[in-house]
N, C-alpha and C positions, 0 to 999 in steps of 0.2 A: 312394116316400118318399126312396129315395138320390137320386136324380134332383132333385128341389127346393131342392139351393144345391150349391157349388161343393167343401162337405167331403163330404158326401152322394155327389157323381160321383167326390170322387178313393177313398174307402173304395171302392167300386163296382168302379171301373178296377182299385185292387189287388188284391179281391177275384178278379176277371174272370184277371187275370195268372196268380197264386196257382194258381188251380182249372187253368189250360193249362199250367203248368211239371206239375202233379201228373198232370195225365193222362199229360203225358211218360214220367212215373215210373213210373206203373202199368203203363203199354205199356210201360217196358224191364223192369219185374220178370216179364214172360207174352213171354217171347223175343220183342217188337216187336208184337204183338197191339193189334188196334185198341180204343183207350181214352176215353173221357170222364169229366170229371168236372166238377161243378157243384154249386155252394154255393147252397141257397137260402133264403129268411127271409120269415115272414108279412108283412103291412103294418106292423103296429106292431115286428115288430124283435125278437118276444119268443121266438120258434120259429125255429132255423135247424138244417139237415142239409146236408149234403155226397151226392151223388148220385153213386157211383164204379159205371162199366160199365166191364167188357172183354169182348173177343170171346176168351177162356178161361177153360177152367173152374176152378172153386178146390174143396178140397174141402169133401166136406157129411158127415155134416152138422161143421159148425165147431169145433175144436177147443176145449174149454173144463178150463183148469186144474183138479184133485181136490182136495175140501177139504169135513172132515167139519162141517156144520154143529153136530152134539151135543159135542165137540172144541170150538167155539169159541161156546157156549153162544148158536147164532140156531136160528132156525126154516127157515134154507135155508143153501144152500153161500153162501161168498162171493161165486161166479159161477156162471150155469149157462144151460143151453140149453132156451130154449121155440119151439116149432113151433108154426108157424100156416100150415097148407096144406104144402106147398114151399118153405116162407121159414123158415129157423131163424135167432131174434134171442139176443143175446148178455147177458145182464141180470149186472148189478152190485148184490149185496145188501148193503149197509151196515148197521148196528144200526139207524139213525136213519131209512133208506131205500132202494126200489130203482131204479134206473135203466138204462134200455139206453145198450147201447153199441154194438150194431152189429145190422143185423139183413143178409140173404142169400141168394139164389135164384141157383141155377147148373144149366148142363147142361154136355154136353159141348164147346158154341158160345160160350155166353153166362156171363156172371158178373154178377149187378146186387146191387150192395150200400148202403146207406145206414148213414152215420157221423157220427161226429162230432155228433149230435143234443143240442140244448140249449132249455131251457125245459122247459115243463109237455107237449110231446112227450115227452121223453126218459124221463118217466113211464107213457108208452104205448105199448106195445111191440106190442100188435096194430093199433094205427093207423100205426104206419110197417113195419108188416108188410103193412100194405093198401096203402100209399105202393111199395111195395119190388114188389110183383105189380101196380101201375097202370102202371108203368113197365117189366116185363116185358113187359106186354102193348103195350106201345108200341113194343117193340124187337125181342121175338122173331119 
């Protein structure tokens, strides 16, 4: 789709830039550890994730801030941690709604994370927990 006129290739190219300046970044926060990162979006534009690997580990399972839901009259914490296999995703409970914000699978080699998730993904947190273990398995 970005490829089809000339705003299309330049969002693309910046995009492209973006994702290689943050690998850099991630590789200098894991003392120089080999990193990629990669932004990706379905065809129509409506689903896009960030794909962050390093060759370190991070810890597991994810840290997630304390917060009593009964205290803030919801049916769950603010934020909390759901496992799915080896991959704990990071979910945001609003009144109105929940959403992931990060889901994660590490060893002591490997760290494969996906972020940054928007659209009607960002409501599926065992689908990019499946996202998050296709791409283990393509790297481990």
């Amino acid at each position: 789709m970005f490829a089809e006129n000339a705003n299309g290739r330049e969002v693309a190219q910046r995009r492209d830039d973006w994702d290689a300046k943050s690998a850099e970044r991630l590789a200098a926060a894991h003392d120089g550890a080999g990193a990629f990162v990669q932004t990706y979006t379905d065809k129509d534009v409506r689903n896009t994730f960030m794909l962050e690997v390093v060759r370190a580990p991070a810890p597991f399972p994810p840290y997630v801030p304390y917060s009593d839901p009964k205290d803030l009259g919801m049916e769950r914490p603010l934020e909390e941690l759901r496992t799915f296999g080896d991959v704990g995703c990071l979910v945001r409970n609003d009144p109105a709604q929940s959403y992931l914000t990060s889901c994660l699978r590490t060893n002591a080699n490997l760290t494969v994370q996906i972020s940054h998730v928007s659209g009607d993904l960002a409501q599926d947190p065992a689908e990019v927990a499946g996202l998050v273990d296709k791409a283990w398995q393509e790297l481990a």
